[in-house]
BAROBA-772465 format. One record per residue (C-alpha): residue number from 1; x, y, z; residue in one letter. Coordinates in pm, 1 decimal, always signed. Layout:
R;resi;c1;c2;c3;resn
R;NUM;X;Y;Z;A
...
This chain:
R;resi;c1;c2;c3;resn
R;1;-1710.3;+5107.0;+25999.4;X
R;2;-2050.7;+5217.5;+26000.2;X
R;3;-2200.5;+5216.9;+26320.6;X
R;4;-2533.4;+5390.9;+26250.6;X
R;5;-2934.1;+5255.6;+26134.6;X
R;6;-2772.9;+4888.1;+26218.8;X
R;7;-3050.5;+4721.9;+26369.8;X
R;8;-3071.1;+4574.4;+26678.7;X
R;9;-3019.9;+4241.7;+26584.4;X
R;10;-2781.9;+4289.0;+26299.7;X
R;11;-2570.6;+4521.9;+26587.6;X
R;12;-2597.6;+4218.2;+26869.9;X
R;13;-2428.7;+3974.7;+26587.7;X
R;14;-2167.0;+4236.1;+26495.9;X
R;15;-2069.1;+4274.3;+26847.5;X
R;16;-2073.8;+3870.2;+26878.7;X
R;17;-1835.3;+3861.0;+26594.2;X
R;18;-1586.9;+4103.3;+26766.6;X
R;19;-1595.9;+4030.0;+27106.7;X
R;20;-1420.8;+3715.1;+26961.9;X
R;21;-1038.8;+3701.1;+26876.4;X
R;22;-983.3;+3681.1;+26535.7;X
R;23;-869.4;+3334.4;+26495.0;X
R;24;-1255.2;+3215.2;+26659.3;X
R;25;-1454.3;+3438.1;+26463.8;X
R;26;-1444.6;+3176.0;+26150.8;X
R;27;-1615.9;+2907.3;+26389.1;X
R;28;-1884.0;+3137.6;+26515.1;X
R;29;-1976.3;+3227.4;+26123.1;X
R;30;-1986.9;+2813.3;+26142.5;X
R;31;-2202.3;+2792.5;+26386.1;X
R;32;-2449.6;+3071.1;+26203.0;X
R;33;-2437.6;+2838.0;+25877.5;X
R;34;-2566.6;+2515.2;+26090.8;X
R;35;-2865.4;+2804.4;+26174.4;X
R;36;-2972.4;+2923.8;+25834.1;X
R;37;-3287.0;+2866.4;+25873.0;X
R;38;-3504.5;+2645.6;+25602.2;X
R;39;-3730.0;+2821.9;+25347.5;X
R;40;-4077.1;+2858.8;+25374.9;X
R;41;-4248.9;+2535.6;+25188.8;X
R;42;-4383.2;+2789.7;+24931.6;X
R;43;-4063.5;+2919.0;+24836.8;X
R;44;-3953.9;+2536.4;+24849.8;X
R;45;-4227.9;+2435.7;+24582.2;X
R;46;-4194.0;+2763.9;+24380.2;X
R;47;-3762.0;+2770.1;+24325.7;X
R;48;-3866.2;+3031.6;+24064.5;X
R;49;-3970.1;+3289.9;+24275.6;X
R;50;-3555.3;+3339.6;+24434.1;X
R;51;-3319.2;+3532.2;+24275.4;X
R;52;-2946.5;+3382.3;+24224.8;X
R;53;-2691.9;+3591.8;+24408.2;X
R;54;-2421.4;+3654.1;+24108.9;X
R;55;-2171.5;+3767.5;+24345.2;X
R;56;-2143.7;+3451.0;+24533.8;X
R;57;-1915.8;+3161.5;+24351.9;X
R;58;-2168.9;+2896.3;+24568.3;X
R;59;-2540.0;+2898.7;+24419.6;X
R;60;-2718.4;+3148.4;+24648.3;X
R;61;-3133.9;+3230.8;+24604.2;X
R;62;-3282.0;+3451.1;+24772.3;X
R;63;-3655.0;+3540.0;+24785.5;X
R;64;-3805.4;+3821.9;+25019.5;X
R;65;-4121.5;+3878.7;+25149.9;X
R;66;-4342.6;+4169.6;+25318.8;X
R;67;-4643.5;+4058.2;+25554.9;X
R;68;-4794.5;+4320.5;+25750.0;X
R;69;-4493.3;+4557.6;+25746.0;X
R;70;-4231.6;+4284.3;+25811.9;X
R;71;-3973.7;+4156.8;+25642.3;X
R;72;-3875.3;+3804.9;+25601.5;X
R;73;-3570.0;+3668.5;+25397.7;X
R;74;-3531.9;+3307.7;+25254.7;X
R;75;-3219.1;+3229.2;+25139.4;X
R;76;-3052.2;+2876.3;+25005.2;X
R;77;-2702.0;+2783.8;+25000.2;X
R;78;-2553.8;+2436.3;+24966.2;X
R;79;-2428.2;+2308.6;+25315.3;X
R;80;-2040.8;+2233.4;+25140.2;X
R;81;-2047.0;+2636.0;+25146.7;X
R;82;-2016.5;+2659.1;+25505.4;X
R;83;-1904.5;+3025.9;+25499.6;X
R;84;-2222.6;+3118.9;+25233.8;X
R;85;-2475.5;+3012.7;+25464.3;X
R;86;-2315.7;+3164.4;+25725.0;X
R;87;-2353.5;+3489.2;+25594.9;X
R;88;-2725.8;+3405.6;+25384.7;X
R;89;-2807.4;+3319.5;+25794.6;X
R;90;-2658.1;+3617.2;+25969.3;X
R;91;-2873.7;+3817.5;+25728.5;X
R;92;-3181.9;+3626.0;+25722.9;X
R;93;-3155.6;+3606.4;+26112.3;X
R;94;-3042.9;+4018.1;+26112.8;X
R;95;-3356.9;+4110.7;+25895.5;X
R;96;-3640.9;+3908.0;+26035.0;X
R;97;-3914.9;+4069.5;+26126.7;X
R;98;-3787.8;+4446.4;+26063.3;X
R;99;-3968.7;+4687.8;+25863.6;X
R;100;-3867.3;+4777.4;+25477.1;X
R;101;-3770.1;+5104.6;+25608.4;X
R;102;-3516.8;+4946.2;+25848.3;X
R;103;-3396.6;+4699.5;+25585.8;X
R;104;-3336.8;+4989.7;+25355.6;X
R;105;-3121.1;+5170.1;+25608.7;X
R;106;-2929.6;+4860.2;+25682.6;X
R;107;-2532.6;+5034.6;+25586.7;X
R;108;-2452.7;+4877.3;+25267.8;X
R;109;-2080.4;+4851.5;+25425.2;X
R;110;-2206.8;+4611.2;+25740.2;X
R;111;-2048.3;+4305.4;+25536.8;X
R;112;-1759.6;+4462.1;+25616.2;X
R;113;-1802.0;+4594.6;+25958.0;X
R;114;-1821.4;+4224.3;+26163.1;X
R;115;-1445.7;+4137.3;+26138.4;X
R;116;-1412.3;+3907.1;+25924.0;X
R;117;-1217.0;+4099.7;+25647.0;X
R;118;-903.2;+3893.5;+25702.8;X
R;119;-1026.8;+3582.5;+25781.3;X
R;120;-1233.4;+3528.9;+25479.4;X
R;121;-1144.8;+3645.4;+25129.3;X
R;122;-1293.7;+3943.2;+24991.1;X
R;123;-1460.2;+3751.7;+24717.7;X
R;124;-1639.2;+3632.3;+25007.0;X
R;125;-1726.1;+3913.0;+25189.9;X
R;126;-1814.3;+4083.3;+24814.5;X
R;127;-2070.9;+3784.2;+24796.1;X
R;128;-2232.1;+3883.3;+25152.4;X
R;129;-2273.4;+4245.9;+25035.7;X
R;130;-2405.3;+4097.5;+24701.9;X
R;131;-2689.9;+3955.8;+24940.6;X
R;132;-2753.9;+4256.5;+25123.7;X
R;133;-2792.8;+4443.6;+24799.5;X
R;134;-3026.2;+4210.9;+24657.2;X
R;135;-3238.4;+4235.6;+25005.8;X
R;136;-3282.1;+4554.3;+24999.0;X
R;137;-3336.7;+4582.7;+24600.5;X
R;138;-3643.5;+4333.7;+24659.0;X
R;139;-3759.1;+4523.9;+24977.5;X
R;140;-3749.1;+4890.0;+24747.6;X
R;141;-3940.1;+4667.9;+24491.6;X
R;142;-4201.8;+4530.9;+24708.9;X
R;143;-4252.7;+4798.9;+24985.9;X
């Protein structure tokens, strides 16, 4: 498990994760879904600007945006995929407002590093690193 250039927010959610016993870790990703937050009204009137997560069996977009060195995800995911826009939110909450730098150092393994590995199914966890990768692909486009 990586443990190193996770930022502070993305760390502070880890450790909520696995402070938890396993079996209550599913209704805290919950919780994070009902918190995913709503796309700016651009993005909203522009759909064409997001880019479809492939990895994800649920329709996933994703847009990000710079403004003055910070980084701001949008994400959609429909709300029957619970566990989808649990993970879009833990990563649009994790990456708000950090610089492209810190984005970029994000571990590509910190999917894998909350505990959730046997609770979900790795399809699933495959589909949160598939919107990690596609962060940090748009951040190294845009920076």
């Amino acid at each position: 498990m990586s443990t190193t250039n996770v930022p502070d927010a993305l760390a502070s959610i880890r450790e909520d994760f696995l402070e938890l016993p396993e079996a209550e870790r599913l209704q805290l990703l919950l919780e994070f879904s009902n918190g995913l937050p709503p796309v700016s009204d651009e993005v909203a009137a522009h759909p064409e600007m997001t880019e479809r997560v492939a990895e994800c069996q649920s329709p996933v977009y994703i847009y990000v945006e710079i403004v003055d060195d910070a980084v701001t995800m949008h994400a959609t995911a429909p709300p029957e995929a619970p566990t989808t826009r649990g993970f879009a939110s833990i990563l649009a909450q994790g990456v708000q407002g950090l610089s492209p730098d810190e984005v970029l150092a994000i571990p590509d393994d910190y999917p894998q590093s909350i505990g959730l590995t046997r609770a979900v199914s790795p399809l699933r966890i495959a589909g949160m690193t598939g919107m990690l990768m596609r962060v940090k692909r748009q951040v190294a486009l845009k920076r």
